[in-house]
N, C-alpha and C positions, 0 to 999 in steps of 0.2 A: 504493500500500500504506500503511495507516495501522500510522501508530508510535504506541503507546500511554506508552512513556516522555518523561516532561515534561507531561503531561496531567496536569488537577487529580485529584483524590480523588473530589470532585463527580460530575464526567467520568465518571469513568472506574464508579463503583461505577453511577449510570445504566447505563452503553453493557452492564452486566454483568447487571443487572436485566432488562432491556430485552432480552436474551441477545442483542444485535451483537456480543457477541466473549469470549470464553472468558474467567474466569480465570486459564485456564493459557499463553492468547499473552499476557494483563496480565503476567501473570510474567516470562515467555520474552522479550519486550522490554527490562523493567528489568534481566534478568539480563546480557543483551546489553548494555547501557549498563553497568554495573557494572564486566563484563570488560575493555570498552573505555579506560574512564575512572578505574578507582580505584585503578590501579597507581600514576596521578599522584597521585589525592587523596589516599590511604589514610585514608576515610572508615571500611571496616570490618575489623572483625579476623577474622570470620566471615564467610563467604558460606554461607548453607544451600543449595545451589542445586539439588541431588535434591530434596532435603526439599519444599523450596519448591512445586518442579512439581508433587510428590503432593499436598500439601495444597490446591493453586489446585487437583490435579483434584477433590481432596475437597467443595470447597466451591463446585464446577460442579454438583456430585451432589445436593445439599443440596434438601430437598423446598419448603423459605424463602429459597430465593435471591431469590425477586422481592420479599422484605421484609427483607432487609440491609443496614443501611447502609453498610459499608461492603464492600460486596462486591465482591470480587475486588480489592482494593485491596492494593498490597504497603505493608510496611512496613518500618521499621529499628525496634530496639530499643538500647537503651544499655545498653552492659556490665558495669551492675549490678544490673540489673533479672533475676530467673530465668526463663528463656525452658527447658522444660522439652528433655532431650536436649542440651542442650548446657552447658560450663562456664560460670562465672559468673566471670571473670579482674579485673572492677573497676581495670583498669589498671595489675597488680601480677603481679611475680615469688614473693608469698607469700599468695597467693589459691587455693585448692582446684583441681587439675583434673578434679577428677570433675563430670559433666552431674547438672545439674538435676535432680530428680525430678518437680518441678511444673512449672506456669508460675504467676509473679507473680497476682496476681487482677486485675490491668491487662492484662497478654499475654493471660489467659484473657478479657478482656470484648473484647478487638480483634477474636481468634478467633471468639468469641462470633457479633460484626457481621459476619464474612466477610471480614476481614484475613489477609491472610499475611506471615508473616514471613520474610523473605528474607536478613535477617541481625542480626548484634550489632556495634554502633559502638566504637571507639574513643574511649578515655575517659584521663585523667589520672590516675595513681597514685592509689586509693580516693578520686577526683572531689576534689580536693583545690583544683587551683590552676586558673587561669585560660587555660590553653595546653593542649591534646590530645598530649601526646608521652609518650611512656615506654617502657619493656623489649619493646611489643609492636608500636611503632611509631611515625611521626608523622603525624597528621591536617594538611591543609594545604584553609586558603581554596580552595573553586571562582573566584573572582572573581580570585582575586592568586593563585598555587601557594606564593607566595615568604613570606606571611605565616599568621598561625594561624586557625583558624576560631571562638577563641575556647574555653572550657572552664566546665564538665565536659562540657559534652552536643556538644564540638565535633564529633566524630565524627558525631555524628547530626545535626547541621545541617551538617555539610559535604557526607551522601550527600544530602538534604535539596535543598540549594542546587546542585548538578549535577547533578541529577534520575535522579538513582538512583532513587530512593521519593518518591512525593508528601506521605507525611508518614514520622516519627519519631517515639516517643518517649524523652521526655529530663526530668530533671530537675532542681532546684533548691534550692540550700542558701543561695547566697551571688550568686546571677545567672546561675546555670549554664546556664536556656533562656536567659534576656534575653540576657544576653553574646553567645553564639554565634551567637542569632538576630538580632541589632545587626550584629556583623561580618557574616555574609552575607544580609544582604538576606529575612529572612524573620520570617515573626509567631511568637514565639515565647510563650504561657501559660503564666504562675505562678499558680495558681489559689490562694484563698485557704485558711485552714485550715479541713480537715476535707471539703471538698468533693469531693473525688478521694482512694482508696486509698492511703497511704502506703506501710507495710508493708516500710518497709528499713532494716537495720540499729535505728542509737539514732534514724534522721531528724532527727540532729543539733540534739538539744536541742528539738525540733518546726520548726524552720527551713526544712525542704525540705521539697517538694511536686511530684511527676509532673505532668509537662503536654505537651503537643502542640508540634510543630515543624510547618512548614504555612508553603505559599507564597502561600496567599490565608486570607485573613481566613474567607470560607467551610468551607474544608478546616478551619480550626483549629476552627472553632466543632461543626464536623460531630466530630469526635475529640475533643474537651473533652467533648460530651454523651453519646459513649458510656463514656470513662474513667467520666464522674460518672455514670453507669447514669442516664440521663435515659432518658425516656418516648422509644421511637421517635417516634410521630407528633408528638413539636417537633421533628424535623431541618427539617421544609422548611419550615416556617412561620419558627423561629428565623434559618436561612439568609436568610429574605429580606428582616428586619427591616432598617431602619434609625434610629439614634437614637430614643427614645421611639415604636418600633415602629409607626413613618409609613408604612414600605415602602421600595424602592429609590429609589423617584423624588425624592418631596421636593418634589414640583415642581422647575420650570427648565429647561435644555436638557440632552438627552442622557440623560436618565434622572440627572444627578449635582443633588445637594440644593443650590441656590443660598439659598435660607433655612429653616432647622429650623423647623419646626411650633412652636408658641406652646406647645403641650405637652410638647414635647422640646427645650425650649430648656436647657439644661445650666450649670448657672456651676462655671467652670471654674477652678480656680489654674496658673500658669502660672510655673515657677521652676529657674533654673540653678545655684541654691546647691548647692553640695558637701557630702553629711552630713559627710563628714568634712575636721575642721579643717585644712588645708595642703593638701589637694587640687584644686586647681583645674578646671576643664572648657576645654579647649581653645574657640578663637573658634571654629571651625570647626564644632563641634559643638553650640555653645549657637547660631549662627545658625541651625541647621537645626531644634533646637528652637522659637524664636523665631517661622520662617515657618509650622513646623505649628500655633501657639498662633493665629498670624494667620488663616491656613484656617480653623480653626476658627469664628473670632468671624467671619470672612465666610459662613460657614453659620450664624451666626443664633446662636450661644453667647456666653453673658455671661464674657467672658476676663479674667483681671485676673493681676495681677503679684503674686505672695504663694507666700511660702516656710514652708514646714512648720517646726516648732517644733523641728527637730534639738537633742536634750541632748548638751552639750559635751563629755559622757563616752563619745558612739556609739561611736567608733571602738573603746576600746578591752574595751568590752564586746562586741561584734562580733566583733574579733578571738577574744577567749575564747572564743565559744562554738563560733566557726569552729574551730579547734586543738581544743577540749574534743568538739564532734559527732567529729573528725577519730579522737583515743583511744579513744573509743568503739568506732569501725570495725575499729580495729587490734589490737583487745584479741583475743586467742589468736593470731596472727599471728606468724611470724616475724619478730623485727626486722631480722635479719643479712640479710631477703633486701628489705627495704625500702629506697628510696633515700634520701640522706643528708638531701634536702630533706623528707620526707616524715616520718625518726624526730624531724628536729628541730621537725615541729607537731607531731607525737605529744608530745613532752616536753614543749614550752610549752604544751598543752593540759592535762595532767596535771598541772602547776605551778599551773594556773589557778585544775582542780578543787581544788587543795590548798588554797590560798588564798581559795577561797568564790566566788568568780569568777563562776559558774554559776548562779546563786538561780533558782527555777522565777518570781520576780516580775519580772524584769527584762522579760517581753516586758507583763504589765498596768500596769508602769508610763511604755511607752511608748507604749502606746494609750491609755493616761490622757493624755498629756500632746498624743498628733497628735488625739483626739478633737472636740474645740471646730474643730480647722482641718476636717477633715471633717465635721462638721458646717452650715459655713459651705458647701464646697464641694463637689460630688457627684464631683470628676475631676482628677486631679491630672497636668500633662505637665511631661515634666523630657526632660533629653538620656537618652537610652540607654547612650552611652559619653562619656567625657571625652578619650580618645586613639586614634588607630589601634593598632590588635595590634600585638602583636609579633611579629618573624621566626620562621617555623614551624622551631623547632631543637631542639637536644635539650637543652630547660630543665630538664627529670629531673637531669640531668647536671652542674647549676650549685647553688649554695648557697642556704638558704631565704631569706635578706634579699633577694638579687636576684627571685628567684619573686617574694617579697611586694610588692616596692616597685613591680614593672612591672607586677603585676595590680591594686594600689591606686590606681594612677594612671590606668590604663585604664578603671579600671568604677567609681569611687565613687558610683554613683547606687542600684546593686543591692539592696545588703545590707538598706536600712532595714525594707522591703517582706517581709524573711522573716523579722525576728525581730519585727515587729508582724502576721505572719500578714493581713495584707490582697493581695487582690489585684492583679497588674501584671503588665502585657506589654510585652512589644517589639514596634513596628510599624517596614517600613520608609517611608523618608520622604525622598525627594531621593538626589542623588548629590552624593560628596565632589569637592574635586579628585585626590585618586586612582585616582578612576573606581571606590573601590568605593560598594557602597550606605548610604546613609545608614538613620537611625533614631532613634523618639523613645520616652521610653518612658510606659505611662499607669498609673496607679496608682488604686482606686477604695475605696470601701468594704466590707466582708462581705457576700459576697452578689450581687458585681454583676460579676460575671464578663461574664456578657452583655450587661450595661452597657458595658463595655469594649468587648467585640467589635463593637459599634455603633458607637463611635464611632472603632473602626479602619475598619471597614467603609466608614463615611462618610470617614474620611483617603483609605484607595483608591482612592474613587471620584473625591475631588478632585485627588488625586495619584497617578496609577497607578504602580506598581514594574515592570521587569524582572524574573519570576516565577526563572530558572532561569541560571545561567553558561552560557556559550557553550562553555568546555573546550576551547577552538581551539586548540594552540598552547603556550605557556608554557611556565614548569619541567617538570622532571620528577623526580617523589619518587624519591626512594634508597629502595632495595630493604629490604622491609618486615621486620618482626618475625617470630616464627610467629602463622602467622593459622590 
């Protein structure tokens, strides 16, 4: 008997095309897996799972099934995005619980491609901090039960990476794919500004960006092209590019590219500098950066050592706008029912606006100043994280210096990436000695999104990942919130 859960997106929307096998046992599998598994994880705060079934049978019915991309494919959604019928909770005891009226215009382009939605993730108090916990629940690592799966979009890389759903969407203000997709072992897109629907709240000063969760670089590129309403007939052609759109091969053994093509040779910059000043990047972390820069330059890329133009004032223009997008969210909001760590960004945000903190120029004059280096270079790899997570706890519950200073110190590679509006992902890359998965992250120019997915693709193939947690065994999550 074939089990459809842990199967690609690719897979699976083929085998549904092809009609081997219904959208509604695609469902009926992952629901199955869900039941099983996310009592430990507590990847979701929703299960739709009637809904679910009527809609995979909806889209059995569909007169374009054999032209869907993603058909019959389930998915998660993060719990700020409006997914229509149900509440929009954002991670918060003072978030509305009346259901949707719409869906998001990203929910509505998944639907669109023959997506189902099978549930809404867990999220961090209005996506705020760097850890998935709060009033409605905790998200915990598939690989470790014991550690976080990272934030805001943990929740959704956590059903993600214990193959609940073969993708997710999740998004980003401050590294909220990159992060969660760095902790569990999966490609997570930040797409650049303007190329994917935003359409949430203030999108924190233009900082955040909707992007795909996805256990192969395929799946992410396949969900990145419908978010950005790309043309169907690029899924399979774009699917099978490699670097400067060689093909898979590349020549060499195995189908994997032992030298990039003279046309797709790439020069690349390669650097474990910290934007921000006192932050350092763990060894552990910058070696795994270091060997994927090495892959690299042995598939035929001109690699060099060279660090971005970081202005010494990131950090704490960054933090502003981070606290500043944050009041934004919170404006009509009960404060009394917000958590302690959460009014005290609202006020440093508000402090920030008061003080001018916020200028609409601060992101053109950090593209002024990384432009010359991007110019120079077409590709930028840095580490993904600087530390392991933190224990999956109820950090909601702690004060905002400790929030801050354990999510500063975990991820300073993120932030520069959204407030200059270029794009970046997280690929994964090696295994730690903690046995969870490693990750590097790549950063490119306007525009080169798919640039990116190439030369993850090409990392894949030279380095293949563990797609999905094995779920054997481990902790077990404490009894959840209302879901």
């Amino acid at each position: 008997m074939t089990t459809w859960a842990g199967r690609t997106a690719v897979e699976i929307a083929d085998a549904v095309r092809r009609e081997e096998v219904s959208p509604r046992e695609v469902v009926a599998d992952h629901l199955a897996r869900i039941a099983e598994g996310d009592g430990r994880v507590g990847a979701f705060r929703v299960v739709r799972a009637e809904a679910a079934l009527a809609e995979a049978d909806a889209v059995g019915a569909r007169a374009d099934l054999a032209g869907l991309p993603l058909a019959g494919v389930p998915v998660a959604v993060k719990d700020n995005v409006p997914v229509r019928g149900e509440s929009t909770r954002n991670g918060s005891a003072a978030t509305s619980t009346e259901p949707a009226a719409a869906d998001h215009v990203l929910v509505a382009r998944l639907r669109a491609a023959g997506a189902v939605v099978v549930g809404l993730t867990h999220v961090p108090e209005l996506c705020v901090f760097g850890t998935t916990d709060g009033v409605h629940g905790i998200a915990r690592n598939p690989w470790d039960l014991t550690r976080t799966p990272g934030g805001s979009s943990g929740g959704s890389a956590a059903a993600v990476a214990a193959g609940f759903v073969p993708l997710a969407l999740g998004n980003d203000g401050m590294g909220s794919l990159r992060i969660p997709a760095a902790h569990c072992g999966l490609v997570g897109l930040k797409p650049g500004s303007g190329r994917v629907p935003r359409e949430l709240g203030g999108g924190w000063y233009g900082m955040s960006e909707n992007g795909p969760l996805a256990t192969t670089v395929a799946d992410a590129r396949l969900m990145f092209s419908v978010l950005a309403g790309e043309a169907a007939e690029d899924f399979g052609t774009r699917t099978a590019q490699s670097p400067g759109g060689a093909g898979p091969g590349g020549g060499g053994e195995g189908g994997v590219a032992q030298g990039a093509p003279a046309s797709a040779r790439l020069a690349v910059a390669f650097s474990i500098r910290s934007p921000i000043p006192g932050v350092r990047v763990g060894a552990r972390y910058a070696a795994l950066a270091r060997e994927a820069a090495r892959a690299l330059a042995r598939a035929g890329h001109e690699v060099t050592l060279a660090h971005p133009p970081y202005p010494l004032s990131f950090g704490t223009v960054v933090l502003a706008h981070w606290a500043g997008g944050t009041a934004q969210d919170a404006e009509g909001l009960d404060p009394r029912l917000l958590t302690p760590r959460t009014r005290r960004h609202v006020a440093l945000g508000r402090f920030a606006s008061r003080l001018g903190m916020l200028r609409s120029d601060h992101k053109a004059a950090l593209n002024r100043r990384l432009e010359p280096f991007f110019t120079r270079y077409d590709v930028l790899i840095t580490p993904a994280l600087a530390r392991r997570g933190p224990a999956a706890d109820a950090w909601h519950e702690r004060g905002w210096l400790a929030n801050a200073l354990v999510n500063t110190a975990c991820s300073p590679m993120t932030p520069p990436w959204n407030l200059s509006g270029r794009p970046a992902l997280a690929v994964p890359f090696g295994v730690l000695p903690t046995g969870l998965p490693g990750s590097v992250q790549l950063v490119g120019r306007p525009g080169s999104e798919h640039q990116l997915l190439d030369v993850a693709a090409q990392l894949e193939q030279l380095h293949p990942w563990e797609r999905t947690a094995p779920l054997s065994g481990g902790a077990t999550a404490p009894a959840q919130g209302p879901r």
